[in-house]
N, C-alpha and C positions, 0 to 999 in steps of 0.2 A: 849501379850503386854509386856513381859520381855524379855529381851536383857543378853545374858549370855555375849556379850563386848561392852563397847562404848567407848568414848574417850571425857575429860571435859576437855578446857581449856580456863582461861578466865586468863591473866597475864596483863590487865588494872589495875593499882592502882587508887582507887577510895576516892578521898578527899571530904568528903561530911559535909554537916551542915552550920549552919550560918553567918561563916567567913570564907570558904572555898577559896572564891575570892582571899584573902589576903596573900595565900599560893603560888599562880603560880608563883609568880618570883622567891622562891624556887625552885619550880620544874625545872623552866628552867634553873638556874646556874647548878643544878643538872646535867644536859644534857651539859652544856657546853654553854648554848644559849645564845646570847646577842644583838639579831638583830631578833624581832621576830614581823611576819606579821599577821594581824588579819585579820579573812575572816569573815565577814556577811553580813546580808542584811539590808534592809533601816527601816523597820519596825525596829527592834533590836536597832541601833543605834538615832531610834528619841525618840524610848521610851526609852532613857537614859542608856541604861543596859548596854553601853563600860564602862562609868566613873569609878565605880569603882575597873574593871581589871588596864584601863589604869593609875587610881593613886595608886594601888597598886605596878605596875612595875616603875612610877615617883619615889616614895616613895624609890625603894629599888635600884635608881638609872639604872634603865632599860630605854631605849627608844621604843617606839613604832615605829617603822622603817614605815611602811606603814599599810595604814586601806583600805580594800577594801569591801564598803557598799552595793553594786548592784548583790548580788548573787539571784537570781529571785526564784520564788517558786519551778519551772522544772526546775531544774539547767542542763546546756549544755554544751556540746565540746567545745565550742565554746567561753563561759565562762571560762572553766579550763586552757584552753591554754593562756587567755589574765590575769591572775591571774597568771597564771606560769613565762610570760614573765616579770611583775609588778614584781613578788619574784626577779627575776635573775639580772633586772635592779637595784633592790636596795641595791643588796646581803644581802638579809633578810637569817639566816640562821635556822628559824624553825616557824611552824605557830600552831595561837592560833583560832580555827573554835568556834563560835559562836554563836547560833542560833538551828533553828530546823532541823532536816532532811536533807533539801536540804545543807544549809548551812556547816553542816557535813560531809554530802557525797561530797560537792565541796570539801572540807580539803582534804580529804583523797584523792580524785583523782587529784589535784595538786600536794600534795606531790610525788604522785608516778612519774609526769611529772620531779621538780623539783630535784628529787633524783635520778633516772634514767635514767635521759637524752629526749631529744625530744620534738616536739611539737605536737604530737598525738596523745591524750590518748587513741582513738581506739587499738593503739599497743597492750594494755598489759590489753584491754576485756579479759575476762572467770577466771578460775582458777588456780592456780599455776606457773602463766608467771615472776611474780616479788620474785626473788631469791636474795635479799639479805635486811637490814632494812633500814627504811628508817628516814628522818631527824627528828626532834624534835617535837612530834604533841601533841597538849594536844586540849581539847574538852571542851565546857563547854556548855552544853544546855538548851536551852531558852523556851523548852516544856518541857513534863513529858509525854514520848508515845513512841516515835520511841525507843530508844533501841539502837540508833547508834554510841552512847560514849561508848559502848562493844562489838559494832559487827564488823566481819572483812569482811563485804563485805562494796559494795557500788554502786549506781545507778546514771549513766548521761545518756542524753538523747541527741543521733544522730539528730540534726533536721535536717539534709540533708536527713537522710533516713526513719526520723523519726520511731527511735525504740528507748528502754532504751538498753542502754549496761551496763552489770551487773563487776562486778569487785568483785574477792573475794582473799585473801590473810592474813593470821594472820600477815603480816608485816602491814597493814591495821590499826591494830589495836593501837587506842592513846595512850601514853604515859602516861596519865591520865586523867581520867574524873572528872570534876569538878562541886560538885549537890550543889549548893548552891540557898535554896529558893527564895533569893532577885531577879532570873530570872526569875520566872514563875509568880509573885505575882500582874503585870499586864494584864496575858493572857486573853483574852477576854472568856467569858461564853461559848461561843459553841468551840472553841479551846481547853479549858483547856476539854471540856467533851468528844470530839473527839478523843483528844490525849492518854487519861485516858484510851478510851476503846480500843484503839490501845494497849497497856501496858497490858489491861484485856484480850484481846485475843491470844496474846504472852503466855500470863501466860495459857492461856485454851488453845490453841492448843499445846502446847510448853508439858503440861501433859498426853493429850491424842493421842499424832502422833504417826508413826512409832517406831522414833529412843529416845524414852521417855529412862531417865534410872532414878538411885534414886539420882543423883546431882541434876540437872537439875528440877526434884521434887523439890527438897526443894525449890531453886529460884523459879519454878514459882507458888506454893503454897504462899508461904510470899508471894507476887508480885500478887495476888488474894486477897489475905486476907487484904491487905493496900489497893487498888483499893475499896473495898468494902467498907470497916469501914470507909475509908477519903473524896473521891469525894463526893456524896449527901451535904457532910459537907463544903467542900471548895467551892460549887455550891452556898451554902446559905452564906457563908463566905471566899470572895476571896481575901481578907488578913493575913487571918492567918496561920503565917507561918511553924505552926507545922504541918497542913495540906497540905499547900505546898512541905516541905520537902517529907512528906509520899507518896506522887505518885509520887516525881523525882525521890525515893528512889528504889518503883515500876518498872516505869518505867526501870531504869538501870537493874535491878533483872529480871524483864521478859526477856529484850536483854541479858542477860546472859545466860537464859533459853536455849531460844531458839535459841543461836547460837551454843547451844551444841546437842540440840535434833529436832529443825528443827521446822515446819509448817503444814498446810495442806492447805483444800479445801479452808477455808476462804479466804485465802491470796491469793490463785491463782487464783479465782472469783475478788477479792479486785484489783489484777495488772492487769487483764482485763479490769475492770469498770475503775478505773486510768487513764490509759493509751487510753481509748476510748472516753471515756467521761469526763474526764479532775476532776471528784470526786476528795479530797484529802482522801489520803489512811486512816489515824484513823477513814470518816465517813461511808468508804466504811467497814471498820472490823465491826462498830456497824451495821451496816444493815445487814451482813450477817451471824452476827454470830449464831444467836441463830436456821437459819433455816439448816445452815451446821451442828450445833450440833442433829436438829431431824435426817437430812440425815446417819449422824452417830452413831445413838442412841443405836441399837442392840449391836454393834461394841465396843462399848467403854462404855458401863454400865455400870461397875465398875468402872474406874477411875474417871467416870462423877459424879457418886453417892458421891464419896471420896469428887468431890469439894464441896459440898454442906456445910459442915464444914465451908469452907474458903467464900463462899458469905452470906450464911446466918448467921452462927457462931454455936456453941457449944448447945443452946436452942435448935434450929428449927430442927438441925442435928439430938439430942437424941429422938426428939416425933415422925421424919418422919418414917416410916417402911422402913429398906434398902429395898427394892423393889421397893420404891417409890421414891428412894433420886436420880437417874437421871433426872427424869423428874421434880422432884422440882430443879433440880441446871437449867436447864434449865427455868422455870417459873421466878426465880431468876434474871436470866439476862433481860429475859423480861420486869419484874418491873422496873429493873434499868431504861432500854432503857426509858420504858413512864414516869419516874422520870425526866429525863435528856429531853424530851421530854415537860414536861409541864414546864422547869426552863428556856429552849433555844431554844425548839423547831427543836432538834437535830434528822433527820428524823430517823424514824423504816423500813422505807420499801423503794423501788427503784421510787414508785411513787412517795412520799414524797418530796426525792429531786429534784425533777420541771428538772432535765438535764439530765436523762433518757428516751430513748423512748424505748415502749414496740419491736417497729420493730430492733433496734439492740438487744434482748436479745440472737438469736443465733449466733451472732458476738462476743458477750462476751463471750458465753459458750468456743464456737469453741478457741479464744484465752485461756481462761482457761486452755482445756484439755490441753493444750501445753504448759502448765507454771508449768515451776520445783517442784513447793511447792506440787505438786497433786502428786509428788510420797512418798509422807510422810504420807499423808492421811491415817487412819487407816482402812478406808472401799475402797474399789477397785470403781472408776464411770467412767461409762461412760458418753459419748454426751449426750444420754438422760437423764442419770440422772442429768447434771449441766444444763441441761433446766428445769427440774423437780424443782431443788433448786430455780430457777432462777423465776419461776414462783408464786412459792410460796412467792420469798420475792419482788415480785413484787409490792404487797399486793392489 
């Protein structure tokens, strides 16, 4: 599990805490910006969350050039193109993404339309096609989960041929990410505990993959250990904002993580079940995680046993006998799940979520094996064994 080279880089400036908002028209003079397009979607903008970016660029004499609300939960081709064409008619010259995930990942792959020319974002699918930087992008997210205000990929989805096409690029990555509580402090219960374990899994697989090194540790160690201590808490208390802040803080620290050291089985089961079954990906990470970490459990004993520190804390850690501290960080997660479980009723297993059928489960496997994240996995699986998982977390 040690790496004698890896490579860490995370060159996002991260403006976090409880005025954070009030900062981006700095940022963007910074950049030169004076014409900047906001991308979200409709949820975001009725729960009030534009106002007060938009009156802090009024305020410091910025205009909001265009708002474009309708970026859908699967964001599409189809989408970024008619968002690219909205930038170019307005000559907006940098955009401000808003929102969660999808929301995100449209920024980034507009930008790459509008900075590079064209109307295809197909063009510039896979990795290393866009060679030069691109306009002015700052982030500000409206969850605490994805990780996508530090990661330099991004995912739209073909619906002519209905696939995701993936995009990766460190030009990808925003200009700055903006963690200010006042966005997550109306996320609905099962969202904010979805998203949270999306963040917790990042931080767990992100320590125990492949390409783990001792950066990357430290992110997704902190990025565990706030996941723990603050969700149960913001579950029972989804105003307060010192818990708020602590899983967007999370959240970011995981996608740091793991955009340095990568993923495994979870994820690659997770963009099967997505993508088949239309699941959103943090409920798909809480369903799988804990029976991916059995699958893995020989494999990764040791680093597993280390999180037990960081879920349960510094008591539970000293009384468990190491020999027993994998399989207590796994029990760990467990609890959480039926924690999160009796406050939302956030499912544990694939029956649970009512949009699983047990006859696609070799449809999912088969897509699995053929999804990127499975070569980071620190145990080698076959087909049978992601039907093996897959049965298990069938429940």
């Amino acid at each position: 599990m040690t790496n004698t080279y890896y490579e860490f880089f995370c060159p996002v400036k991260v403006i976090a805490g409880k005025a954070a908002l009030e900062h981006i028209p700095y940022e963007l003079t910074g950049r030169a910006a004076k014409r900047p397009m906001i991308i979200t979607d409709k949820g975001v903008r009725a729960a009030g969350l534009l106002h007060p970016v938009i009156t802090a660029c009024e305020e410091s004499g910025l205009d909001i050039i265009s708002i474009y609300d309708d970026v859908p939960p699967d964001s599409s081709t189809t989408v970024v193109r008619d968002i690219a064409a909205i930038y170019r008619e307005k000559s907006c010259d940098s955009i401000i993404a808003i929102g969660g995930g999808s929301a995100i990942d449209t920024g980034k792959a507009v930008n790459i339309l509008v900075s590079e020319g064209g109307t295809d974002i197909a063009e510039y699918t896979g990795a290393g096609l866009i060679k030069h930087p691109l306009k002015p992008f700052f982030v500000v997210p409206t969850t605490a989960g994805t990780g996508s205000e530090v990661t330099s990929v991004a995912v739209i989805t073909d619906e002519k041929k209905g696939i995701k096409l993936p995009f990766s690029s460190s030009f990808l990555l925003p200009d700055a990410a903006i963690i200010d509580p006042r966005m997550t402090l109306t996320l609905p219960a099962h969202i904010t505990a979805a998203t949270a374990m999306d963040a917790m899994t990042h931080g767990i697989e992100s320590f125990t993959c492949m390409a783990k090194n001792p950066l990357s540790d430290a992110y997704a160690t902190s990025a565990i250990r706030k996941v723990s201590e603050s969700l149960l808490h913001v579950m029972d208390n989804p105003k307060d904002t010192n818990g708020r802040l602590a899983l967007a803080q999370a959240s970011t620290m995981a996608g740091i993580a793991f955009s340095n050291s990568m993923v495994g089985l979870v994820h690659s089961l997770g963009h099967a079940t997505g993508a088949l079954c239309h699941l959103p990906h943090g409920l798909c990470m809480s369903v799988y995680l804990p029976y991916v970490l059995e699958y893995n459990l020989e494999t990764i004993r040791e680093p597993l046993g280390e999180l037990l520190l960081y879920l349960e804390g510094p008591d539970v850690y000293a009384i468990t006998p190491a020999e027993h501290r994998a399989e207590a960080s796994i029990t760990a997660v467990r609890k959480l799940r039926d924690e999160l479980y009796k406050r939302c009723e956030l499912p544990r297993t694939l029956k649970e979520t009512g949009k699983v059928n047990e006859s696609q489960l070799d449809q999912i496997a088969a897509m699995a094996l053929d999804d990127g994240s499975i070569m980071f996995n620190p145990k080698e699986v076959t087909l049978a064994d992601v039907r093996a998982v897959l049965d298990n977390a069938w429940g």
